[in-house]
Residue, then its C-alpha position, 0 to 999 in steps of 0.5 A: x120335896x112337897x107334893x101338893x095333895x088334892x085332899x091335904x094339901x101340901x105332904x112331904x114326899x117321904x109319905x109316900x112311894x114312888x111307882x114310875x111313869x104314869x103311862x102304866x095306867x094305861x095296860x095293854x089289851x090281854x086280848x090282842x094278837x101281840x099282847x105278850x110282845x106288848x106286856x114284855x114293853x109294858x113291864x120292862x121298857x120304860x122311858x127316862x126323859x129330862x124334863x116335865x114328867x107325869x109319874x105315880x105316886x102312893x099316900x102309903x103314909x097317908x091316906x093310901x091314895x095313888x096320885x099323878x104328879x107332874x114334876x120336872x126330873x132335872x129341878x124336881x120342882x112339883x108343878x102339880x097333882x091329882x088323883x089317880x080317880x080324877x085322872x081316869x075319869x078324865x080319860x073316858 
């Protein structure tokens, strides 16, 4: 399988490290009222979808960038990636 790296092009992916969902950028507030309730789901309660999914991804034999990879989970066709920074960026 090749992820298309934004900086260098396309790598095969034994470069690097899968870490799982790329919604686990987005950690709960510390500082709410449920925070340990939202923590537990954050840490232990993970989708498993079929389809399109946005997951992260380490350069750990590379450049040691963290990219989101879009991917289909049943082909594992690479539709896309970009770089953890961009994707932040973006979001603010």
């Amino acid at each position: 399988m090749l992820i298309p790296h934004p900086l260098l092009g396309l790598r095969d992916s034994q470069e690097f490290t899968y870490l799982g969902d790329a919604s686990l950028m987005q950690r709960p507030d510390p500082s709410l009222d449920n925070a340990e309730a939202a923590f537990c789901d954050y840490v232990f309660l993970r989708d498993n979808p079929a389809g399109v999914h946005r997951e992260l991804w380490f350069h750990e034999q590379g450049d040691r960038s963290w990219l989101v990879v879009t991917r289909d989970t049943i082909t594992h066709e690479i539709l896309g990636a970009e770089l953890v920074s961009d994707v932040k960026g973006a979001a603010k």
